[in-house]
Each structure stands twice: as C-alpha cells, then as structure tokens.
N, CA, C and O atoms as a CHARMM CRD file, in Angstrom:
* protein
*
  284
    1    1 UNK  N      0.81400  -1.19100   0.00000 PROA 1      0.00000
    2    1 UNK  CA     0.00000   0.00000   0.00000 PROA 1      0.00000
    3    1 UNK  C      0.86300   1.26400   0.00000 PROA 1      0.00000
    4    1 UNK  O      0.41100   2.29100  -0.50600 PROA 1      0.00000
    5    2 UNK  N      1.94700   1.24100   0.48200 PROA 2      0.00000
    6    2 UNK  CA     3.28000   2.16800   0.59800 PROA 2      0.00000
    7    2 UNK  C      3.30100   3.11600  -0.55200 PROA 2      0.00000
    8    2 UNK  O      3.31900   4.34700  -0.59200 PROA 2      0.00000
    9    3 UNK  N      3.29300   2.05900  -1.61200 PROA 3      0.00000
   10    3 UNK  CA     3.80900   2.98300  -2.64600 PROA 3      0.00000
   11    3 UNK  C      3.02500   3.74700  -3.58800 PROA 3      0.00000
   12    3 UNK  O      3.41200   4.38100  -4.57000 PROA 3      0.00000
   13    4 UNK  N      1.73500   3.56900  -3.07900 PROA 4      0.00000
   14    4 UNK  CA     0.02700   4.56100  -3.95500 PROA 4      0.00000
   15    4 UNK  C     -0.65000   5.23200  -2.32700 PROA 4      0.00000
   16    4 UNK  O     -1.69200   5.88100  -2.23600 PROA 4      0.00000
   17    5 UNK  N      0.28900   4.84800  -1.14700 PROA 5      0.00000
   18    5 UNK  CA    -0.40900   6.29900  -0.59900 PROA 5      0.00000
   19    5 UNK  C     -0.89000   7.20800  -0.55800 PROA 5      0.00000
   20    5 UNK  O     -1.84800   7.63400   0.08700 PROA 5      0.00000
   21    6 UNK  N      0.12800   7.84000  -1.68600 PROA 6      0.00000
   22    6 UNK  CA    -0.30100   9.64100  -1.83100 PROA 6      0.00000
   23    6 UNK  C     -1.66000   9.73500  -2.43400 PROA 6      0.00000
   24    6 UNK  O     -2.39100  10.70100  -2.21300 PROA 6      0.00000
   25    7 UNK  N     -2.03900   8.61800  -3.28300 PROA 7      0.00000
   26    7 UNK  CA    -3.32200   8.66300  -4.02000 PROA 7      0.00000
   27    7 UNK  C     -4.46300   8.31400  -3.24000 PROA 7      0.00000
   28    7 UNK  O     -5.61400   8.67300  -3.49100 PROA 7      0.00000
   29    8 UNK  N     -4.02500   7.45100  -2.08200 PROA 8      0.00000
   30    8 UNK  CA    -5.03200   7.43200  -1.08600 PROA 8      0.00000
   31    8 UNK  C     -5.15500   8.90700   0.00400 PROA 8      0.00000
   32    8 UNK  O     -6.16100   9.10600   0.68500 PROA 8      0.00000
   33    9 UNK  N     -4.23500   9.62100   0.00400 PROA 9      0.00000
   34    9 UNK  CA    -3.70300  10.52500   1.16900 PROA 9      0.00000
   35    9 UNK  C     -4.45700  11.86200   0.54800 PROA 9      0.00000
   36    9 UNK  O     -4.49100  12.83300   1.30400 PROA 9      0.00000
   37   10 UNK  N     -5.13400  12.02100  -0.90900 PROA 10     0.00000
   38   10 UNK  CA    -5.85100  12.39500  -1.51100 PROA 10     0.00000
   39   10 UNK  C     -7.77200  12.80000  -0.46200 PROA 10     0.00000
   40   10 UNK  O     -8.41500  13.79100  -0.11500 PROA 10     0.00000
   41   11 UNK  N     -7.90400  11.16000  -0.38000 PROA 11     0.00000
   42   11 UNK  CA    -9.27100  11.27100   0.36900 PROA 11     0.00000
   43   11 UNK  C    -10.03900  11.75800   1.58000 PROA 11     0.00000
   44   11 UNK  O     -9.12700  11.54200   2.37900 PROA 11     0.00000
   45   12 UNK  N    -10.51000  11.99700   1.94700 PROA 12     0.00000
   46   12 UNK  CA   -11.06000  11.61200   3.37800 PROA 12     0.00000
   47   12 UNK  C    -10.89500  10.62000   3.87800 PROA 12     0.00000
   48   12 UNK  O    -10.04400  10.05500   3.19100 PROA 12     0.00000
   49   13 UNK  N    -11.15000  10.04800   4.61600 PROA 13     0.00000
   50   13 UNK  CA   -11.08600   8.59600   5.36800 PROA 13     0.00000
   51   13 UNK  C    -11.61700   8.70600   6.91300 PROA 13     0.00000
   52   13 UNK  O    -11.32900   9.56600   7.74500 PROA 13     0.00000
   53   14 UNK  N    -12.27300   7.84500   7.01300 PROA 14     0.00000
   54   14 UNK  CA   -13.18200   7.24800   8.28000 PROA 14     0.00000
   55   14 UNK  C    -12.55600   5.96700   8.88000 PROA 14     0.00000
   56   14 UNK  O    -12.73400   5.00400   8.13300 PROA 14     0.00000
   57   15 UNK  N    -11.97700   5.71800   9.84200 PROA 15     0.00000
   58   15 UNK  CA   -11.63800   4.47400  10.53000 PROA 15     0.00000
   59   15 UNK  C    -12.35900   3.67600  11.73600 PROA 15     0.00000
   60   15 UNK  O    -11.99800   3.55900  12.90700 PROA 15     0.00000
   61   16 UNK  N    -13.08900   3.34600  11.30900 PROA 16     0.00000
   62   16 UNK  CA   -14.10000   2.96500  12.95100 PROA 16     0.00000
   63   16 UNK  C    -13.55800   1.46100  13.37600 PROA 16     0.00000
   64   16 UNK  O    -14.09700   0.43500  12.96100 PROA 16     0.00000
   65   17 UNK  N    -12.50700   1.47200  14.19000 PROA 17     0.00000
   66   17 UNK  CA   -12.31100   0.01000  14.40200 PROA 17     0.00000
   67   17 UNK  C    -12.93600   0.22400  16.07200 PROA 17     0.00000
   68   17 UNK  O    -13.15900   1.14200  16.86200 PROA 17     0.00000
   69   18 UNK  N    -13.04100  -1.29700  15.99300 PROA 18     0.00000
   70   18 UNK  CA   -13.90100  -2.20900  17.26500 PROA 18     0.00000
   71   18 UNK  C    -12.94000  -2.05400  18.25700 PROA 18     0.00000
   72   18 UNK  O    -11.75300  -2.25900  18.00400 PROA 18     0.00000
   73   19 UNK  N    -13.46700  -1.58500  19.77600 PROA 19     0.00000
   74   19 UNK  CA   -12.52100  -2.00500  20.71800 PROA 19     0.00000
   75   19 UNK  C    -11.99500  -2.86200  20.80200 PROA 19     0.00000
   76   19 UNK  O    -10.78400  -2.78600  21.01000 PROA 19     0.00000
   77   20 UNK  N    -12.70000  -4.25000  20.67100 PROA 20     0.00000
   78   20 UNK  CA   -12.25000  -5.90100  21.04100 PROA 20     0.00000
   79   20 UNK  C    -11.70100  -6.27500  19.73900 PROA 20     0.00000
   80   20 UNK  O    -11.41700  -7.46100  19.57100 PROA 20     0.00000
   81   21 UNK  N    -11.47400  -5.27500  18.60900 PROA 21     0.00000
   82   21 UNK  CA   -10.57700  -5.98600  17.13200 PROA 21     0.00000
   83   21 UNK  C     -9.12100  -6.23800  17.73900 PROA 21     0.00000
   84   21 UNK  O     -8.42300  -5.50100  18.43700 PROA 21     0.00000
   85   22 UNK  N     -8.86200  -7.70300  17.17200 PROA 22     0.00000
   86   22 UNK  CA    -7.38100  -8.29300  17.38600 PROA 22     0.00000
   87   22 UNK  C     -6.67300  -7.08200  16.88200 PROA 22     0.00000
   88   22 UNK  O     -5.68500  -6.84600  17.57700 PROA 22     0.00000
   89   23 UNK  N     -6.84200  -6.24900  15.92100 PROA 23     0.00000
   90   23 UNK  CA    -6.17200  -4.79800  15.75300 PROA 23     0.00000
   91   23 UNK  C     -6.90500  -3.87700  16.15600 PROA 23     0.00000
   92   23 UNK  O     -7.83500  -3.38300  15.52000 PROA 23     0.00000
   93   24 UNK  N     -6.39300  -3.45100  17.69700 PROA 24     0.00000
   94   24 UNK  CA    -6.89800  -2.62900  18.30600 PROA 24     0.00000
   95   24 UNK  C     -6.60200  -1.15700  17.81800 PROA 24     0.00000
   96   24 UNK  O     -5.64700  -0.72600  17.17200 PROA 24     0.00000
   97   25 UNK  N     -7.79100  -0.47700  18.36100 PROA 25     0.00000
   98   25 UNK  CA    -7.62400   1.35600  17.95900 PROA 25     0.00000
   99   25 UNK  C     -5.93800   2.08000  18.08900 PROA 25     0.00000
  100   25 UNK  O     -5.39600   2.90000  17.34800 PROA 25     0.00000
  101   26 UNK  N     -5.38100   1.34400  19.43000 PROA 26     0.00000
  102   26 UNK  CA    -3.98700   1.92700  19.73200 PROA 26     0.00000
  103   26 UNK  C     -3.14500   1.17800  18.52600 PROA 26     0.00000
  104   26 UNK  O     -2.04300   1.57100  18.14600 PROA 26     0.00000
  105   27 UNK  N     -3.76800   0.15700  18.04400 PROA 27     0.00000
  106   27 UNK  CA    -2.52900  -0.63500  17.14300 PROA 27     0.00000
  107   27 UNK  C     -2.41600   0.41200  15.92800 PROA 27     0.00000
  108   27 UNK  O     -1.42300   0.83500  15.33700 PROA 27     0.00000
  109   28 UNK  N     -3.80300   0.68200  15.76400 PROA 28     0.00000
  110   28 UNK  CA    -4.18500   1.49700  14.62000 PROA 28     0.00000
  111   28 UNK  C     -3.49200   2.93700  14.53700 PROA 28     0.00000
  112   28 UNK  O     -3.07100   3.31900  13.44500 PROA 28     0.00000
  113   29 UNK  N     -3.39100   3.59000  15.45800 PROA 29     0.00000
  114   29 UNK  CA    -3.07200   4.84900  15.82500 PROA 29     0.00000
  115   29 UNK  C     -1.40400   4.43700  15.51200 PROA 29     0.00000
  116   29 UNK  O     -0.85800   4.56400  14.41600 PROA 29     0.00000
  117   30 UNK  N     -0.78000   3.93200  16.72400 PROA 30     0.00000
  118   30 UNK  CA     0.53500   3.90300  16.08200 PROA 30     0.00000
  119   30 UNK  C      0.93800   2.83900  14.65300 PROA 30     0.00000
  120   30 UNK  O      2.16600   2.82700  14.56900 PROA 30     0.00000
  121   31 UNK  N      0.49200   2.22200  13.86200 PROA 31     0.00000
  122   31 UNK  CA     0.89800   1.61600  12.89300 PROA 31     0.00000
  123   31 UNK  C      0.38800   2.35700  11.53300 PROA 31     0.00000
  124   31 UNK  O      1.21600   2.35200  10.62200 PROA 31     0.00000
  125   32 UNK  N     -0.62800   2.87400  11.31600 PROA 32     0.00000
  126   32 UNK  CA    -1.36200   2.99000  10.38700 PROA 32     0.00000
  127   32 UNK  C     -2.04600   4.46500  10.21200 PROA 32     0.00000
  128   32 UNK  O     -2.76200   4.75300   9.25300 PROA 32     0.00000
  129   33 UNK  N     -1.70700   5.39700  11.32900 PROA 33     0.00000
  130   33 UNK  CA    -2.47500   6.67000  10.94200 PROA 33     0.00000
  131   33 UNK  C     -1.04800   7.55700  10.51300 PROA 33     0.00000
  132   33 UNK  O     -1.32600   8.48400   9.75200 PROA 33     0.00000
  133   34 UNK  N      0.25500   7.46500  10.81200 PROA 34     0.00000
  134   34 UNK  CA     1.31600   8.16300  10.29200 PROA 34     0.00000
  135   34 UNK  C      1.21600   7.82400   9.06600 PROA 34     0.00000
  136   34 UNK  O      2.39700   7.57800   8.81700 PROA 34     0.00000
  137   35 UNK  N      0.69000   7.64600   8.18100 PROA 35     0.00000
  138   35 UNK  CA     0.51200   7.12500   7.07900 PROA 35     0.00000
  139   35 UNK  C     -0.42000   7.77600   6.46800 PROA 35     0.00000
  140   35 UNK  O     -0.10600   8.28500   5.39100 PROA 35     0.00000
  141   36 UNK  N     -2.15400   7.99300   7.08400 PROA 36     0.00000
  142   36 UNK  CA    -2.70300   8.33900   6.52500 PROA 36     0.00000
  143   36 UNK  C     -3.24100   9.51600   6.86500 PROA 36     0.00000
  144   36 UNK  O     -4.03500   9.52900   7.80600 PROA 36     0.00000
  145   37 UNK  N     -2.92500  10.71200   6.18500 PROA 37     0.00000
  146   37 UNK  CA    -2.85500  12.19700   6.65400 PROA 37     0.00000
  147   37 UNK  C     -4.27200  12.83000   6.84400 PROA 37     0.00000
  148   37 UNK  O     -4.50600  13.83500   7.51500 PROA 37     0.00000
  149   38 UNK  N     -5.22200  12.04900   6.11300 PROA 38     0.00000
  150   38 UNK  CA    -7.02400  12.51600   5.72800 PROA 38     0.00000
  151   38 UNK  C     -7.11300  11.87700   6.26000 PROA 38     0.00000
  152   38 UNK  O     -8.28900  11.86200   5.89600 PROA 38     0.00000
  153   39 UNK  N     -7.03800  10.71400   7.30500 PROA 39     0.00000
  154   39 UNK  CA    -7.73600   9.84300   8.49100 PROA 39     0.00000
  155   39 UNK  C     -7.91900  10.10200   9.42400 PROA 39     0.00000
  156   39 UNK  O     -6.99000  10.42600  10.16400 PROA 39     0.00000
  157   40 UNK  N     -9.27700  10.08300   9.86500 PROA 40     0.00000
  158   40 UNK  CA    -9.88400  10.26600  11.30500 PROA 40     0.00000
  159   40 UNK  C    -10.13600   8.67000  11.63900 PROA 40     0.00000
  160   40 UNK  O    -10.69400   7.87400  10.88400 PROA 40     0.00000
  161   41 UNK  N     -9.46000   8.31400  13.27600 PROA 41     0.00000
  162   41 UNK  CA    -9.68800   6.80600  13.59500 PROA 41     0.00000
  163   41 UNK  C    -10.77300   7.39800  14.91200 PROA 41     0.00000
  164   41 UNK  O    -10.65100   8.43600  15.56200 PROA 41     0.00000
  165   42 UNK  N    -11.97200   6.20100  15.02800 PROA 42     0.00000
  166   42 UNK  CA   -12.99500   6.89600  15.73500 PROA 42     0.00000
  167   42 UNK  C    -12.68100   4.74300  16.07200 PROA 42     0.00000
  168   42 UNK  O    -12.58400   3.76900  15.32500 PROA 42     0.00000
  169   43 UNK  N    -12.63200   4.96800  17.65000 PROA 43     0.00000
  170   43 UNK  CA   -13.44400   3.61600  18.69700 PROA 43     0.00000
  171   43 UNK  C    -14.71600   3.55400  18.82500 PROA 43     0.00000
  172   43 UNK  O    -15.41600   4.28900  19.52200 PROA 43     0.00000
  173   44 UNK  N    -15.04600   2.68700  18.16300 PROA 44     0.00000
  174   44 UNK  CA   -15.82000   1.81500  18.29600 PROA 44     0.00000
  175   44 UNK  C    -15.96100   0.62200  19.33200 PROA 44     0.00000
  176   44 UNK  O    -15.42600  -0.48600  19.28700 PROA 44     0.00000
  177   45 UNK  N    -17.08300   1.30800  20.55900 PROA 45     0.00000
  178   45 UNK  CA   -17.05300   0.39800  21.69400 PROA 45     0.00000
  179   45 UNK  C    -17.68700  -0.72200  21.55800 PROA 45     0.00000
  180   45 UNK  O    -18.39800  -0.92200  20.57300 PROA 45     0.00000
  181   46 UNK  N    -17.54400  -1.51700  22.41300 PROA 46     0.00000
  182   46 UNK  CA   -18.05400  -2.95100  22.63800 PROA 46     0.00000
  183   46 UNK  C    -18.48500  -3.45500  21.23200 PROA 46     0.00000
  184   46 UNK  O    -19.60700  -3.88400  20.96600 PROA 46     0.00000
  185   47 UNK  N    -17.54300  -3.35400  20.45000 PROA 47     0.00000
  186   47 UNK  CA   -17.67200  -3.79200  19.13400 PROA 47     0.00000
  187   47 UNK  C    -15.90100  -4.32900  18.54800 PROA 47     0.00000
  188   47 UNK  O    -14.88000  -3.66900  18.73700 PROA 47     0.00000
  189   48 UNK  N    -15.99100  -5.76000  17.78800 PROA 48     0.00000
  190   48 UNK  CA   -14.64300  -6.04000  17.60000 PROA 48     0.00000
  191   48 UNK  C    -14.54000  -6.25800  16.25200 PROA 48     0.00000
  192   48 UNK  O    -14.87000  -5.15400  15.82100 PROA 48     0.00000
  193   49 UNK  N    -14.22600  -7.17000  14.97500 PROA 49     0.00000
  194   49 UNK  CA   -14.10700  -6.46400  13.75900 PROA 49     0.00000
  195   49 UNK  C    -15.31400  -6.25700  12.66600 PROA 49     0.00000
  196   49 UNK  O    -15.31800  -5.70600  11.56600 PROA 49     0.00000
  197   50 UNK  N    -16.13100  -6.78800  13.26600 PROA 50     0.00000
  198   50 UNK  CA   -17.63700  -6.38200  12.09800 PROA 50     0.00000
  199   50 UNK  C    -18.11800  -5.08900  13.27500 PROA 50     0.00000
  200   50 UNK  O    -18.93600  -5.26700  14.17800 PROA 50     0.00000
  201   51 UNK  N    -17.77300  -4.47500  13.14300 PROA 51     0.00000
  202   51 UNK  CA   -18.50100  -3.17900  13.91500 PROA 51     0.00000
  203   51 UNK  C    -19.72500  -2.79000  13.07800 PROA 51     0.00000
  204   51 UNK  O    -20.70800  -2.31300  13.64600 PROA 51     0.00000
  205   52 UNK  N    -19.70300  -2.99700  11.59400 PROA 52     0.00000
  206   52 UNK  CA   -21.39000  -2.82400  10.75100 PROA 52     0.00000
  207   52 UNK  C    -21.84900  -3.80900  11.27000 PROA 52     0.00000
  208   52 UNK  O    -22.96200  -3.35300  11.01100 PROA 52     0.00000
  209   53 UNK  N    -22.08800  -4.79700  11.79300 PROA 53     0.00000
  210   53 UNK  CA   -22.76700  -5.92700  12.22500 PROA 53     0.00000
  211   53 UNK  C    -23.08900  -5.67900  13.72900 PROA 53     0.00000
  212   53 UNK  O    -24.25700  -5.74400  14.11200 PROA 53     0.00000
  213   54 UNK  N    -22.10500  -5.40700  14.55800 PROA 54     0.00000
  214   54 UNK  CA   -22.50000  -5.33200  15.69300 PROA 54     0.00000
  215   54 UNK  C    -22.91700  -4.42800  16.15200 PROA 54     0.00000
  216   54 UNK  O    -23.95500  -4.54000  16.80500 PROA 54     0.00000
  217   55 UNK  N    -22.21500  -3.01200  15.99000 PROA 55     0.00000
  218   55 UNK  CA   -22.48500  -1.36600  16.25400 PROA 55     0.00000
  219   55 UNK  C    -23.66200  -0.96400  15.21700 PROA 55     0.00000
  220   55 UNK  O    -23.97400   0.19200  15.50400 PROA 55     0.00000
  221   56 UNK  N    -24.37300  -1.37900  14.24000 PROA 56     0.00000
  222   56 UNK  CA   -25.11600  -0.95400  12.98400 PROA 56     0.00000
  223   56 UNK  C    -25.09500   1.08200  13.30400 PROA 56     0.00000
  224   56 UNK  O    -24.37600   1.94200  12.79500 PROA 56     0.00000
  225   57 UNK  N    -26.36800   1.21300  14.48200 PROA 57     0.00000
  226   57 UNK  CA   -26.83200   2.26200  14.51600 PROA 57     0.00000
  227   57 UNK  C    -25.18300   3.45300  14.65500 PROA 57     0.00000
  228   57 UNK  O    -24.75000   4.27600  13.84800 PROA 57     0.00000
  229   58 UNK  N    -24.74300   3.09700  15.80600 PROA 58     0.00000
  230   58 UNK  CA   -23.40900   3.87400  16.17800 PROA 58     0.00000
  231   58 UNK  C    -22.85500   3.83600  14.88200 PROA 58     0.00000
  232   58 UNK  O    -23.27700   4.91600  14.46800 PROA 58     0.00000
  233   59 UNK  N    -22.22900   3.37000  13.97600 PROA 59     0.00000
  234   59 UNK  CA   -22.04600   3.15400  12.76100 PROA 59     0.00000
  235   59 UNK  C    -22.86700   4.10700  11.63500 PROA 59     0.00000
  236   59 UNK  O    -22.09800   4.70500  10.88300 PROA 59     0.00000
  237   60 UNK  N    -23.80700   4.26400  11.47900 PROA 60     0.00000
  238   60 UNK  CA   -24.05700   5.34200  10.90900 PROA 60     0.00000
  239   60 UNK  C    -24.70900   6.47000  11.22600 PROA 60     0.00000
  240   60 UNK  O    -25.33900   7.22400  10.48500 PROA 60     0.00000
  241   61 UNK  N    -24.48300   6.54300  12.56200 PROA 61     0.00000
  242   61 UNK  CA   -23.95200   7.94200  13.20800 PROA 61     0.00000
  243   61 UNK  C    -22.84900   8.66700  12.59500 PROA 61     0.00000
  244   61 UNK  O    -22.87500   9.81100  12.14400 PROA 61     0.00000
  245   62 UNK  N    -21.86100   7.83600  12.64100 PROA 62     0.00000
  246   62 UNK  CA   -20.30700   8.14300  12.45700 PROA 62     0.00000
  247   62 UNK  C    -20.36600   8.69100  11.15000 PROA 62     0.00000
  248   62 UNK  O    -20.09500   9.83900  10.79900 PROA 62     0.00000
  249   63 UNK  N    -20.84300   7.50600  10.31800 PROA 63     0.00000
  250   63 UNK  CA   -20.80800   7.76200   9.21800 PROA 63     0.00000
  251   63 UNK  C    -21.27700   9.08100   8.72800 PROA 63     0.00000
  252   63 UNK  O    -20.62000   9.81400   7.98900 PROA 63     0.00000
  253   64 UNK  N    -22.72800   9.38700   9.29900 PROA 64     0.00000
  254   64 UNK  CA   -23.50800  10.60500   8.35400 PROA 64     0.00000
  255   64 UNK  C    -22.96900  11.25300   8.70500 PROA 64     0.00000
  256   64 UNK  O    -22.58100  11.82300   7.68500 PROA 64     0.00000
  257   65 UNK  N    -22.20000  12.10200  10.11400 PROA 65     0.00000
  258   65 UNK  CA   -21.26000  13.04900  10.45700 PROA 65     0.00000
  259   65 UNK  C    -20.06700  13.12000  10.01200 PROA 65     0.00000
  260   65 UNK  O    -19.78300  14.28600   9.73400 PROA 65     0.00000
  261   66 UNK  N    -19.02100  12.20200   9.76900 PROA 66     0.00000
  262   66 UNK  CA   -18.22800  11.81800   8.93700 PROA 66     0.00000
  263   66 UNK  C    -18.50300  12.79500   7.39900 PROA 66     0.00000
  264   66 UNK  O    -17.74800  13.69200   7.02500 PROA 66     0.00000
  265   67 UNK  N    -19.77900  12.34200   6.66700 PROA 67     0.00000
  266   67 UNK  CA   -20.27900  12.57400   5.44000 PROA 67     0.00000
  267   67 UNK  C    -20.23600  14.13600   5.15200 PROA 67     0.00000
  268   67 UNK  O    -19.67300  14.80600   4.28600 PROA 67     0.00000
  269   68 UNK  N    -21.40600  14.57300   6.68500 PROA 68     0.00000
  270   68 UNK  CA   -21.87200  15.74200   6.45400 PROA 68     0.00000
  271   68 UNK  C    -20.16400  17.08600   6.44200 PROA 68     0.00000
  272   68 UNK  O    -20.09500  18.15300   5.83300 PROA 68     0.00000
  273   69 UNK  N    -19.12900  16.46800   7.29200 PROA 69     0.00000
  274   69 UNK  CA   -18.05600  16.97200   7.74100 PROA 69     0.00000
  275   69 UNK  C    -17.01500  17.16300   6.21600 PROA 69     0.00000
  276   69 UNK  O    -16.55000  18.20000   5.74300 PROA 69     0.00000
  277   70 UNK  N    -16.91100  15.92400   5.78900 PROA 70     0.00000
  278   70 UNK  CA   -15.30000  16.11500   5.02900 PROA 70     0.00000
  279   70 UNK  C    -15.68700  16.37300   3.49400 PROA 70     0.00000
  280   70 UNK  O    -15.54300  15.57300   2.56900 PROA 70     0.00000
  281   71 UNK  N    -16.17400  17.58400   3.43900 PROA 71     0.00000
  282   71 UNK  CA   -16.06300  18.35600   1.97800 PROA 71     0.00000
  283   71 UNK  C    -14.76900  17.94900   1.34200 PROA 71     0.00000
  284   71 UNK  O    -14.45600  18.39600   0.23800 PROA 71     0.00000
C-alpha cells in the first residue's frame, strides 16, 4: 500500500475500528495513521471487527457526520 499512498492521502477517510478488534484502535493509531494524513480513527465500543454488524446504529452515526463533515 506504501507505494500509492499519496493517491489514497488524496481522500477523506473514516476508521471505525472495534474495541475488542485483534487490531486494536492503539494498534491502529501507532501503525497505520502516520501514514494516513485525511484519516480520522474513531473507537468503536463494545464492538470487535464487524462493527457494521455489531455497532449498525453507532455506525451510521459516524458515518452521516463523517459525510456531512469532510467536503
């Protein structure tokens, strides 16, 4: 993914990972957000990697604010 970053670094981006994901929010924060400059990482509680499955409603909360936010 390294080497088409910049074309991703282009977007917005939404990160909603699950508290209980085997890649936790802190994993996320230090591995993966120095990387991505348009990323907002948002926890997602008592939810682990289907957070659309488990969180639905909280989930598009995020989302429509997310939406309404990153012109």
């Amino acid at each position: 993914m390294l080497p088409v970053i910049h074309k991703i670094n282009r977007l917005p981006i939404l990160i909603a990972q699950g508290s209980n994901d085997i890649l936790t929010p802190d994993y996320i924060h230090r591995n993966v957000m120095n990387h991505l400059k348009n990323a907002q990482l948002v926890e997602v509680k008592e939810s682990g990697h289907w957070t659309v499955l488990e969180q639905p409603e909280q989930i598009r909360l995020l989302t429509e604010s997310f939406l309404k936010t990153s012109h």
